[in-house]
PDB file with one MODEL, atoms N, CA, C and O in Angstrom:
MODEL        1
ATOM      1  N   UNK A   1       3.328  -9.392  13.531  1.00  0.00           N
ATOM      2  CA  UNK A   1       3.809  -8.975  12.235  1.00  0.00           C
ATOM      3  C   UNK A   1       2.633  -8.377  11.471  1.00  0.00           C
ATOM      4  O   UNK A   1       1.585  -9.004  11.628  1.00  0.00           O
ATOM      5  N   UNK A   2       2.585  -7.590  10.888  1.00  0.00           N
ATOM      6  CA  UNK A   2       1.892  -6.691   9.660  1.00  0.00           C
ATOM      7  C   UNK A   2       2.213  -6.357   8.660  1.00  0.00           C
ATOM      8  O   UNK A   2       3.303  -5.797   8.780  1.00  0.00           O
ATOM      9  N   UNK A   3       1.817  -6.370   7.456  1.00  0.00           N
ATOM     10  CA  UNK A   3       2.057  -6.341   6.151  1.00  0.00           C
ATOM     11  C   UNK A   3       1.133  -5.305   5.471  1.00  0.00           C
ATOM     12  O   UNK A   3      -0.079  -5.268   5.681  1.00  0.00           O
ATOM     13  N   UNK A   4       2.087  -4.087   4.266  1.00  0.00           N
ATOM     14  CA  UNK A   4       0.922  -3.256   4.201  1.00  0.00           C
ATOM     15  C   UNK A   4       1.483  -2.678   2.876  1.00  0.00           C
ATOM     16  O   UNK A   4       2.648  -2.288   2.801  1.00  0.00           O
ATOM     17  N   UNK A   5       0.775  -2.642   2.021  1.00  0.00           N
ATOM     18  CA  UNK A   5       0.659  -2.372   0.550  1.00  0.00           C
ATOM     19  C   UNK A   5       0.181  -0.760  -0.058  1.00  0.00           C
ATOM     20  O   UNK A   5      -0.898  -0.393  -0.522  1.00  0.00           O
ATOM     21  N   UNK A   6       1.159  -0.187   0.111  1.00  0.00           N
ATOM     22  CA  UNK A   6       0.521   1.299  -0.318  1.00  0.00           C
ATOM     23  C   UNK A   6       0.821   1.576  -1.264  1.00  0.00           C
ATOM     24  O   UNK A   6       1.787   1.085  -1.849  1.00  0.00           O
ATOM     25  N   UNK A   7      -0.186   2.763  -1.860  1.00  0.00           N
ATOM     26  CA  UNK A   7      -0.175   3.689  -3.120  1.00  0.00           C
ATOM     27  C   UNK A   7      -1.020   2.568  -4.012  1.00  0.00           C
ATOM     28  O   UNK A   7      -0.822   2.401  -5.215  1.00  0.00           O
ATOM     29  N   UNK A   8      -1.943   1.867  -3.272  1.00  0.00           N
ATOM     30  CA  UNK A   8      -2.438   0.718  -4.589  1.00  0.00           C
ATOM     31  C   UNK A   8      -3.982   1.533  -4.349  1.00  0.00           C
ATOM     32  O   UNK A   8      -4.230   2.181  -3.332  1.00  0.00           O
ATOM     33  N   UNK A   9      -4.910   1.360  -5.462  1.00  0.00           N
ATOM     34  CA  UNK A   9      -6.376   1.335  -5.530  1.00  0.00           C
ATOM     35  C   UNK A   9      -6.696   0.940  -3.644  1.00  0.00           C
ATOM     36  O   UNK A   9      -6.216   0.059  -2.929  1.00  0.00           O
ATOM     37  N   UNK A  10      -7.844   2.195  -3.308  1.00  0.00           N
ATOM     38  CA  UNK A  10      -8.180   1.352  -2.118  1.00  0.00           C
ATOM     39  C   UNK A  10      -9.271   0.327  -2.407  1.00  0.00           C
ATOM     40  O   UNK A  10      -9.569  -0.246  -1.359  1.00  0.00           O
ATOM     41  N   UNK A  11      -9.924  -0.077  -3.377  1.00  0.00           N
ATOM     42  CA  UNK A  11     -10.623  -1.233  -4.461  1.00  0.00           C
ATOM     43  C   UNK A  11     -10.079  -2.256  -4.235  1.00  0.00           C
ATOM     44  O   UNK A  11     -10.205  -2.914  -5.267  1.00  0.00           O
ATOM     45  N   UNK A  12      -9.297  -3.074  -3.197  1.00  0.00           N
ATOM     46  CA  UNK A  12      -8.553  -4.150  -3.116  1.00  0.00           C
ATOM     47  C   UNK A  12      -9.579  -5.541  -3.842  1.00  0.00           C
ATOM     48  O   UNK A  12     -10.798  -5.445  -3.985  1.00  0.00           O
ATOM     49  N   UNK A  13      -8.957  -6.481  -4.135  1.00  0.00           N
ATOM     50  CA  UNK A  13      -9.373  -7.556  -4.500  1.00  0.00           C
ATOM     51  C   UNK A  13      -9.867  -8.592  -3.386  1.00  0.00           C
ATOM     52  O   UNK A  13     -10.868  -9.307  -3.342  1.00  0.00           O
ATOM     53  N   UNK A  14      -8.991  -8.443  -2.662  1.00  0.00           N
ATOM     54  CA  UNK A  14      -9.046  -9.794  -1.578  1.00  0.00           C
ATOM     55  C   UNK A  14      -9.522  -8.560  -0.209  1.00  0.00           C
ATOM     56  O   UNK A  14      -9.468  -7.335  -0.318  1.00  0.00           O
ATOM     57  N   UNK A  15      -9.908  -9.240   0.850  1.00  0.00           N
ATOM     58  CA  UNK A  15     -10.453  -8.558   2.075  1.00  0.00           C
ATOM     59  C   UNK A  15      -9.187  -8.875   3.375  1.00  0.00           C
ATOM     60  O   UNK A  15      -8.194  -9.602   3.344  1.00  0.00           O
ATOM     61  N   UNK A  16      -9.557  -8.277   4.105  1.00  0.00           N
ATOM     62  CA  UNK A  16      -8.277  -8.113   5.436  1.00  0.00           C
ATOM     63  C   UNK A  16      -8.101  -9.505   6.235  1.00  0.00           C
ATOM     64  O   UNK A  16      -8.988 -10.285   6.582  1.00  0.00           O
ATOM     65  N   UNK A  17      -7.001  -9.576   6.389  1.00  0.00           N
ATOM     66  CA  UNK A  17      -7.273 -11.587   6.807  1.00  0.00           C
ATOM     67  C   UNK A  17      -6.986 -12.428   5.921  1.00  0.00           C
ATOM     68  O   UNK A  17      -6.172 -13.279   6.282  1.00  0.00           O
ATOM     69  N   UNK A  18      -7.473 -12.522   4.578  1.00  0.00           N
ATOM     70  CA  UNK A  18      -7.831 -13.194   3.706  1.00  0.00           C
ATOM     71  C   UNK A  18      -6.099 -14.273   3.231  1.00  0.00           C
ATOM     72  O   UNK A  18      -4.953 -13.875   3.441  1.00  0.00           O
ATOM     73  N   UNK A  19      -6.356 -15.138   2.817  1.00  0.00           N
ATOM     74  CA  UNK A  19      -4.707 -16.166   2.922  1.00  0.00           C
ATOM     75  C   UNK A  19      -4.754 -15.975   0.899  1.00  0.00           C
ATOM     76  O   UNK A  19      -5.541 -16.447   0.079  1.00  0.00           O
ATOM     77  N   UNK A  20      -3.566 -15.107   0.734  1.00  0.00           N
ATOM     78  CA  UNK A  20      -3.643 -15.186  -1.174  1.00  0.00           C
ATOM     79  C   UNK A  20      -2.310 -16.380  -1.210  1.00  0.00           C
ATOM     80  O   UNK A  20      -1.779 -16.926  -0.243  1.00  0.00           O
ATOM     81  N   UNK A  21      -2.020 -16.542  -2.610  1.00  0.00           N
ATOM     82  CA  UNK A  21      -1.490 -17.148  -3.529  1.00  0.00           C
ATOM     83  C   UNK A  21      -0.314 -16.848  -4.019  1.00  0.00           C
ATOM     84  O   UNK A  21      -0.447 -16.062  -4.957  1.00  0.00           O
ATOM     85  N   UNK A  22       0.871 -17.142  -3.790  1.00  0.00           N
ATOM     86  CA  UNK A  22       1.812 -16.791  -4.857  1.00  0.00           C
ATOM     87  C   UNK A  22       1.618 -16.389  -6.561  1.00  0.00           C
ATOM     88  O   UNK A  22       1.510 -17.291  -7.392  1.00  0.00           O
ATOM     89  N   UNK A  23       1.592 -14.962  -6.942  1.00  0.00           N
ATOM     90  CA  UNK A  23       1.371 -14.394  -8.121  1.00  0.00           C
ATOM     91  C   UNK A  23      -0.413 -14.116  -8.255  1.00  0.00           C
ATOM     92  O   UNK A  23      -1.123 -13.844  -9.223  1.00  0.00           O
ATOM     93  N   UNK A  24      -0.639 -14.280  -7.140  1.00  0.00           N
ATOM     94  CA  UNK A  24      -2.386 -13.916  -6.964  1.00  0.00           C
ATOM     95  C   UNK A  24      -2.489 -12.209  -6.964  1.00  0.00           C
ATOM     96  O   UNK A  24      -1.903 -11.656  -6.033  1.00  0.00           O
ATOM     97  N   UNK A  25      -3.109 -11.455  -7.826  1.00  0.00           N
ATOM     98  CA  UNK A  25      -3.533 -10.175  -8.018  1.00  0.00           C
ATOM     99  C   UNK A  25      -4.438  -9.835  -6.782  1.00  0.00           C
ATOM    100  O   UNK A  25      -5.373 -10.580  -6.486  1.00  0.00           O
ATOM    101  N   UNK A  26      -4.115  -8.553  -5.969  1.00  0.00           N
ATOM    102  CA  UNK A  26      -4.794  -8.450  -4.719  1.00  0.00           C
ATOM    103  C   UNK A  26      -5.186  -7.084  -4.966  1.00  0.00           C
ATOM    104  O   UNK A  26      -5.740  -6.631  -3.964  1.00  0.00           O
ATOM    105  N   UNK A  27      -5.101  -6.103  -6.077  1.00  0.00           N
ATOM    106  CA  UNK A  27      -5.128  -5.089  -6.321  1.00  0.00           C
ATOM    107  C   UNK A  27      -4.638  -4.042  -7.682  1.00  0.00           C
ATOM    108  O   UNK A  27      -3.946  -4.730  -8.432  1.00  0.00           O
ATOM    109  N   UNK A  28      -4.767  -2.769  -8.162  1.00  0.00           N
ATOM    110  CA  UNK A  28      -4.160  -2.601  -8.513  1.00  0.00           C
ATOM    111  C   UNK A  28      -3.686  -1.108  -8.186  1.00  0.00           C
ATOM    112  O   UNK A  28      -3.780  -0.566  -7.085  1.00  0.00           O
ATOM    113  N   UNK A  29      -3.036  -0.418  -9.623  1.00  0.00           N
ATOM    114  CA  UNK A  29      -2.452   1.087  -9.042  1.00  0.00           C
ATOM    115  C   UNK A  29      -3.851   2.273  -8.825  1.00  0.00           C
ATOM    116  O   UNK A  29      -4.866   2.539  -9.469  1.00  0.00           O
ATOM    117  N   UNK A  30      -3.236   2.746  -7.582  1.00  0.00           N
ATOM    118  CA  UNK A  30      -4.334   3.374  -7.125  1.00  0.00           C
ATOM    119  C   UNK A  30      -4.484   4.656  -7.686  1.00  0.00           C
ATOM    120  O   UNK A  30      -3.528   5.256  -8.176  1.00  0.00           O
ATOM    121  N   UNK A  31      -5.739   5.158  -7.642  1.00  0.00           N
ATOM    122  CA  UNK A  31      -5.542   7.150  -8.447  1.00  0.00           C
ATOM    123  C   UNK A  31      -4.704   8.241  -7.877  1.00  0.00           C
ATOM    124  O   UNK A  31      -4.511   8.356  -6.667  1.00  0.00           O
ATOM    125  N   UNK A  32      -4.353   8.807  -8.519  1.00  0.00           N
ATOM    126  CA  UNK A  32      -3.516   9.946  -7.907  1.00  0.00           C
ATOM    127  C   UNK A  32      -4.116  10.551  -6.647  1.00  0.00           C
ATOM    128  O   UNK A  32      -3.629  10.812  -5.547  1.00  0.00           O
ATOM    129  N   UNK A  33      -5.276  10.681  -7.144  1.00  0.00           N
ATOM    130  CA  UNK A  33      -6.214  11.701  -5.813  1.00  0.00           C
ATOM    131  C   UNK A  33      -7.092  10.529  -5.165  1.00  0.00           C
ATOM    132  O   UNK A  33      -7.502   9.644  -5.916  1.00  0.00           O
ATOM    133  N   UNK A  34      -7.461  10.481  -3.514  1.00  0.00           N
ATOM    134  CA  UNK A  34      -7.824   9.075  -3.054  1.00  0.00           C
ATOM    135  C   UNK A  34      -8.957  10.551  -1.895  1.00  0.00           C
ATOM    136  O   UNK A  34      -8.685  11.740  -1.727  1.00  0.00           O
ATOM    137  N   UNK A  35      -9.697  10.048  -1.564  1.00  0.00           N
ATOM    138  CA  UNK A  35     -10.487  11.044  -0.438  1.00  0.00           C
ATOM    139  C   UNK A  35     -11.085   9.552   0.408  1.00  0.00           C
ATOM    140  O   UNK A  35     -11.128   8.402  -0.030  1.00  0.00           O
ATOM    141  N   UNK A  36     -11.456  10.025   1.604  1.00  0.00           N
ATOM    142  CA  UNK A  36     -11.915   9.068   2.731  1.00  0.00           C
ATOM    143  C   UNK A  36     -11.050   8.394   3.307  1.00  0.00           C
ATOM    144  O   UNK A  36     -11.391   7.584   4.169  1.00  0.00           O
ATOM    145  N   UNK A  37      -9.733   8.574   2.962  1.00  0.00           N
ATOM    146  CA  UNK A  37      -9.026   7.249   3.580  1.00  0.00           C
ATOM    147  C   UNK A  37      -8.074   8.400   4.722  1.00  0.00           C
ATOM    148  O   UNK A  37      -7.415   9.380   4.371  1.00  0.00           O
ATOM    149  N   UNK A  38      -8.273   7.907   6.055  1.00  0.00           N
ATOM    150  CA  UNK A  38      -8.141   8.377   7.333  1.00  0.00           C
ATOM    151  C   UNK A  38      -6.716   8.318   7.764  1.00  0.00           C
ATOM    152  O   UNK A  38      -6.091   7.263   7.878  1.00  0.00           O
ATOM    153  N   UNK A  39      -6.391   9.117   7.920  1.00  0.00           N
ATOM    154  CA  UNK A  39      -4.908   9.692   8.464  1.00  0.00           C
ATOM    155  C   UNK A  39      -3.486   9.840   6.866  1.00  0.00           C
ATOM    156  O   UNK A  39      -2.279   9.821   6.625  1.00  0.00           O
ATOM    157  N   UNK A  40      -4.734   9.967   6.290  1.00  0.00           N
ATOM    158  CA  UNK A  40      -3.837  10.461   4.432  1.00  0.00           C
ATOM    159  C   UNK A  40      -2.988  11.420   5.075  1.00  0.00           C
ATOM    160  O   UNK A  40      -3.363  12.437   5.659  1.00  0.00           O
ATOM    161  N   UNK A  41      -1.591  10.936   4.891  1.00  0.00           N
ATOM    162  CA  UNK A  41      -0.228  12.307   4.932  1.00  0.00           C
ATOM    163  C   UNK A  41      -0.145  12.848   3.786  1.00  0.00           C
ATOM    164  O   UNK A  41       0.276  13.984   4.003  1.00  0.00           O
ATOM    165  N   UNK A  42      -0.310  12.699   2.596  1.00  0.00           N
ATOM    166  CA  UNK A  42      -0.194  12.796   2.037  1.00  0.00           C
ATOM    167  C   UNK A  42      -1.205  13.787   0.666  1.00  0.00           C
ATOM    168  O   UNK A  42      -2.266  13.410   0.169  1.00  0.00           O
ATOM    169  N   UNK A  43      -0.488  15.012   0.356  1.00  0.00           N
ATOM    170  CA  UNK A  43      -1.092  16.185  -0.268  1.00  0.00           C
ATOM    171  C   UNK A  43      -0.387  16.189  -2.126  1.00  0.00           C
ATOM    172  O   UNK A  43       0.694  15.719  -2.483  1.00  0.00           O
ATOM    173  N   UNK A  44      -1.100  16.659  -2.719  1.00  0.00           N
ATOM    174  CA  UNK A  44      -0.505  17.331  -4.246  1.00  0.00           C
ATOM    175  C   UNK A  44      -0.320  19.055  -3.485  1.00  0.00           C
ATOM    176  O   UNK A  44      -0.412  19.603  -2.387  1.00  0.00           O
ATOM    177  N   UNK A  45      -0.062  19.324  -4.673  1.00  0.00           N
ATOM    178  CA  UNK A  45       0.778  21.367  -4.616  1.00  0.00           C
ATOM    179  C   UNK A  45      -0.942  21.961  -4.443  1.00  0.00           C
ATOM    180  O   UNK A  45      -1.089  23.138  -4.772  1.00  0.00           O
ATOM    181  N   UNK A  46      -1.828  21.439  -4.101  1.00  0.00           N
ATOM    182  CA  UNK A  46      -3.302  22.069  -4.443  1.00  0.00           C
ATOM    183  C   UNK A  46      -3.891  22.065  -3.331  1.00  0.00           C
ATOM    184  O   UNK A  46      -4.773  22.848  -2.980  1.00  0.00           O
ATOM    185  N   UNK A  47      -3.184  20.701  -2.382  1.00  0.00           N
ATOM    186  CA  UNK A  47      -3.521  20.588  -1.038  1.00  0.00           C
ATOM    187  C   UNK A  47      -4.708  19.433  -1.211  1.00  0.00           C
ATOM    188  O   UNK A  47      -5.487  19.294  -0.268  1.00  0.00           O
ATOM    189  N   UNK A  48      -4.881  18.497  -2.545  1.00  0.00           N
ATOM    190  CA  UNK A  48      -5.781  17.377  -2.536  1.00  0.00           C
ATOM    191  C   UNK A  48      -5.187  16.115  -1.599  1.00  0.00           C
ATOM    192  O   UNK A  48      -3.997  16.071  -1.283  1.00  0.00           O
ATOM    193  N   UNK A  49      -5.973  15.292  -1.272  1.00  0.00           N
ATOM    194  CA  UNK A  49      -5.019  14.017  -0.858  1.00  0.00           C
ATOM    195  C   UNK A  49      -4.572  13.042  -2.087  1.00  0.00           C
ATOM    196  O   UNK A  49      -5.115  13.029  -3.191  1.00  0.00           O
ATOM    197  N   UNK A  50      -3.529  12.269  -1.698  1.00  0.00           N
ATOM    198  CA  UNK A  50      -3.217  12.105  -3.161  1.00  0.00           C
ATOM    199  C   UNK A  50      -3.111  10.708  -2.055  1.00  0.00           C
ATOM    200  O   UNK A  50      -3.478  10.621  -0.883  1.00  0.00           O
ATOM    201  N   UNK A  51      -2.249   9.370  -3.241  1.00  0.00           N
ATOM    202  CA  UNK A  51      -2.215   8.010  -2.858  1.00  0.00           C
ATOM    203  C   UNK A  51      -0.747   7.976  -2.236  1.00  0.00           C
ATOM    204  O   UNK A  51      -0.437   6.927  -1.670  1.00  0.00           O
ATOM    205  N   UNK A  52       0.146   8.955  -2.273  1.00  0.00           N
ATOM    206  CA  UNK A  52       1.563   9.360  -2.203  1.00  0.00           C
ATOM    207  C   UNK A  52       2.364   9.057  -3.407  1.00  0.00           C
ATOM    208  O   UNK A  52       3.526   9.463  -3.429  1.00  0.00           O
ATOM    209  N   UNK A  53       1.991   8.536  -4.199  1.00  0.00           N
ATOM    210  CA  UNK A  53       2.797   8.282  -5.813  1.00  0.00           C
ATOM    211  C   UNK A  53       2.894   9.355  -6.886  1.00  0.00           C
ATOM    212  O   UNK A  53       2.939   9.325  -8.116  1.00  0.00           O
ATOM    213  N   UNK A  54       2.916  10.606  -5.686  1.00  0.00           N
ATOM    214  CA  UNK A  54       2.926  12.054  -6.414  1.00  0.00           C
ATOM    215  C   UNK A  54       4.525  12.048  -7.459  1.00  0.00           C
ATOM    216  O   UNK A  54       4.627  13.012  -8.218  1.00  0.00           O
ATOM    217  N   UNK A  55       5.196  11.450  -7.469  1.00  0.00           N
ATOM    218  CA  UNK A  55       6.448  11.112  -8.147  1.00  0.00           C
ATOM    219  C   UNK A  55       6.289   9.739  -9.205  1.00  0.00           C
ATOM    220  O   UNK A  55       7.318   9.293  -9.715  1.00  0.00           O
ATOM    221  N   UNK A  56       5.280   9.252  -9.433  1.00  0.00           N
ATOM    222  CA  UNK A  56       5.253   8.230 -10.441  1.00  0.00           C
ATOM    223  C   UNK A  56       4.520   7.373  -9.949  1.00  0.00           C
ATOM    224  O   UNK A  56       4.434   7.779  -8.790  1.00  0.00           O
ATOM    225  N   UNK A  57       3.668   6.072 -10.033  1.00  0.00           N
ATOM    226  CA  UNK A  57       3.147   4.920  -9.769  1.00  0.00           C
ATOM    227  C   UNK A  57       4.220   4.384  -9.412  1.00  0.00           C
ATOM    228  O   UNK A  57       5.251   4.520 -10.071  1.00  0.00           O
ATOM    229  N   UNK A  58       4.133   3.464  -7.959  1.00  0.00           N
ATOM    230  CA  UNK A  58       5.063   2.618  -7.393  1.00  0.00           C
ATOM    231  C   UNK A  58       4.068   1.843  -6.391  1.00  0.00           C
ATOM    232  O   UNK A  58       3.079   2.438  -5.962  1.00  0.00           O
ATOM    233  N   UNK A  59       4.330   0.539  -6.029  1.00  0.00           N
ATOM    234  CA  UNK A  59       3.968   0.198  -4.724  1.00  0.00           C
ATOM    235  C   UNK A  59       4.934   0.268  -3.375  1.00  0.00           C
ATOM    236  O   UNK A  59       6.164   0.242  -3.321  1.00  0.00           O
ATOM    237  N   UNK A  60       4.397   0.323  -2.785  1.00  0.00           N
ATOM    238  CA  UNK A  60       5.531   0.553  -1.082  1.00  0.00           C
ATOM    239  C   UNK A  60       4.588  -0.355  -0.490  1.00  0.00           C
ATOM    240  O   UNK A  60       3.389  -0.190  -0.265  1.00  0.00           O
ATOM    241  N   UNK A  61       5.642  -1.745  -0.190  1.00  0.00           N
ATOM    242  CA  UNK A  61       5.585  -2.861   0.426  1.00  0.00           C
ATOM    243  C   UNK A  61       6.259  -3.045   1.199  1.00  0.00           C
ATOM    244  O   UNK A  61       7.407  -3.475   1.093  1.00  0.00           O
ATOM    245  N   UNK A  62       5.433  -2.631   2.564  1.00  0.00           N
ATOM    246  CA  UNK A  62       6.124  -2.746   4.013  1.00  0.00           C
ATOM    247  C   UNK A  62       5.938  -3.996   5.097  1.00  0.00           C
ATOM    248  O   UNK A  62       5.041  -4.821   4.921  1.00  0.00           O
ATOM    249  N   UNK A  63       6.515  -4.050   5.817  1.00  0.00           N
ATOM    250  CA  UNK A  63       6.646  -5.020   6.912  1.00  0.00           C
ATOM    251  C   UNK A  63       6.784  -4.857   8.006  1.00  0.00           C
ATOM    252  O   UNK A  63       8.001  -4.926   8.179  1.00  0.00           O
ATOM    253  N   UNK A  64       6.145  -4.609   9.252  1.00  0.00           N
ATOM    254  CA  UNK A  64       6.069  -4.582  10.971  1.00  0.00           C
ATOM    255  C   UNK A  64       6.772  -5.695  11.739  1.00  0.00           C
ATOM    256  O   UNK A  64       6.800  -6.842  11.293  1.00  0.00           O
ATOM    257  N   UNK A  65       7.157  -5.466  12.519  1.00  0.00           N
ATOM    258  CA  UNK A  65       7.311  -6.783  13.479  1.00  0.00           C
ATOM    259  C   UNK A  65       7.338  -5.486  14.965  1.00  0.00           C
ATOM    260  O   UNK A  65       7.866  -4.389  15.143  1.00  0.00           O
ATOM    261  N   UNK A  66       6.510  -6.343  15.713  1.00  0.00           N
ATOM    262  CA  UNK A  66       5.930  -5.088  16.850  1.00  0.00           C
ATOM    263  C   UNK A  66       6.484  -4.138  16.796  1.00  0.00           C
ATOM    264  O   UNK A  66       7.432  -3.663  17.421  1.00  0.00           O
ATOM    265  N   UNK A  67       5.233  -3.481  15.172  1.00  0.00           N
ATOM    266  CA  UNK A  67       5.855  -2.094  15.242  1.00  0.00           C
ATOM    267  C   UNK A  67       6.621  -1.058  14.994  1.00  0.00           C
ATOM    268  O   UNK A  67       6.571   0.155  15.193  1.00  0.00           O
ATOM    269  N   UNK A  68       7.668  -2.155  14.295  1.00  0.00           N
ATOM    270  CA  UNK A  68       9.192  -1.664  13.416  1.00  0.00           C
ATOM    271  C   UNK A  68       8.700  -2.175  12.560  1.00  0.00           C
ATOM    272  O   UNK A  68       8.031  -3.205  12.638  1.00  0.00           O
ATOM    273  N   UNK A  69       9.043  -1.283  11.171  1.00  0.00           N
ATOM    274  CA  UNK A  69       9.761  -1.261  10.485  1.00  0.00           C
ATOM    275  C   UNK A  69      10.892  -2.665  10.029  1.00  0.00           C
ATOM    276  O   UNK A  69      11.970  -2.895  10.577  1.00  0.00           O
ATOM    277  N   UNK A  70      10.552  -3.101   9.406  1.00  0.00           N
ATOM    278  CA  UNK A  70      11.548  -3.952   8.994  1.00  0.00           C
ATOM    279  C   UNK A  70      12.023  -4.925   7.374  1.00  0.00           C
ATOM    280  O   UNK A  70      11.179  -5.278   6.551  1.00  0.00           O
ATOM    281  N   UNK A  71      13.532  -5.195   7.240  1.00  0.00           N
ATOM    282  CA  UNK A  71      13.434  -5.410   5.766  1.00  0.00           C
ATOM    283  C   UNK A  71      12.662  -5.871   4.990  1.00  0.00           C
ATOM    284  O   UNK A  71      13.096  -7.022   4.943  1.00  0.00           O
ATOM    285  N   UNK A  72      11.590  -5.846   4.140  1.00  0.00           N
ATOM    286  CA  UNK A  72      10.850  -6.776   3.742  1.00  0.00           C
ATOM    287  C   UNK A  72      11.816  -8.033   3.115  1.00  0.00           C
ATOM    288  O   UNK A  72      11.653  -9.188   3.507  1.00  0.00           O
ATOM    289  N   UNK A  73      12.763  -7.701   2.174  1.00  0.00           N
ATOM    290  CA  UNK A  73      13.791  -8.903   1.418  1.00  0.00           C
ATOM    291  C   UNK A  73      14.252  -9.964   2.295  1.00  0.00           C
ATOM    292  O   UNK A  73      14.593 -11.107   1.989  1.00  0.00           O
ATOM    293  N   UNK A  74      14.196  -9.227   3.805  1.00  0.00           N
ATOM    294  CA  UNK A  74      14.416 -10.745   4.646  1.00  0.00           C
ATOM    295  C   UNK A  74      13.679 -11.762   5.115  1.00  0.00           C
ATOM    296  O   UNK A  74      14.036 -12.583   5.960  1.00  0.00           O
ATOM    297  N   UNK A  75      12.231 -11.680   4.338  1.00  0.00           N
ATOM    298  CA  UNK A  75      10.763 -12.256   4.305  1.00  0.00           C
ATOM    299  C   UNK A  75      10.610 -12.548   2.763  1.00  0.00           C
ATOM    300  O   UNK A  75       9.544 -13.055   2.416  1.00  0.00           O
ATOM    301  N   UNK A  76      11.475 -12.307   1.887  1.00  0.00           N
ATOM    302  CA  UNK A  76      10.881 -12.897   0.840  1.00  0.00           C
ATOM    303  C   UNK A  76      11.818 -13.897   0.079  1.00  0.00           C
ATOM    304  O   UNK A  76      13.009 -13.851  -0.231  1.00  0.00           O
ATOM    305  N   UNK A  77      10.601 -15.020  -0.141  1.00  0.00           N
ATOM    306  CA  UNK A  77      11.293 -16.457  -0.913  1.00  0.00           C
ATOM    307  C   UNK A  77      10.758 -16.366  -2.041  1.00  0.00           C
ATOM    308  O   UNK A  77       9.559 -16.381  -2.320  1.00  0.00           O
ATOM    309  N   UNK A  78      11.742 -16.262  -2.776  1.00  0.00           N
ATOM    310  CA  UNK A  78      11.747 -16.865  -4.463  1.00  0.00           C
ATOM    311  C   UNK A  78      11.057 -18.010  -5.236  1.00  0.00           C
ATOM    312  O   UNK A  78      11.278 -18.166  -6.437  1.00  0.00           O
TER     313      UNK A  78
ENDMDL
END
């Protein structure tokens, strides 16, 4: 399983591995324009790399299971 937090600051708080907290801050919203970060799909109309939140600040909180894609809501407890 893999867990992966995009469009945030690549400035993370906590490091890779690391076990957080329910309501523990691990980051925040990342800049529009991001450079160095390797295999960026993601362009503005200028051809900069952007964080992909070219449509507004959002996070995209994904979930793997070998590899897929999968619901995150069926991993999360209240």
């Amino acid at each position: 399983m893999s867990v992966s937090y995009c469009h945030v600051s690549p400035n993370m708080f906590v490091e890779y591995g690391e076990t957080v907290s329910k309501k523990e801050i691990i980051g925040t919203i990342g800049p529009k324009n991001v450079y160095g970060i390797n295999n960026n799909p993601y362009r503005d109309s200028s051809g900069n790399p952007t964080n992909g939140a070219t449509t507004g600040s959002h996070l995209h909180f994904a979930i793997k299971v070998d590899g897929i894609n999968v619901n995150p809501l069926n991993y999360y407890n209240t």
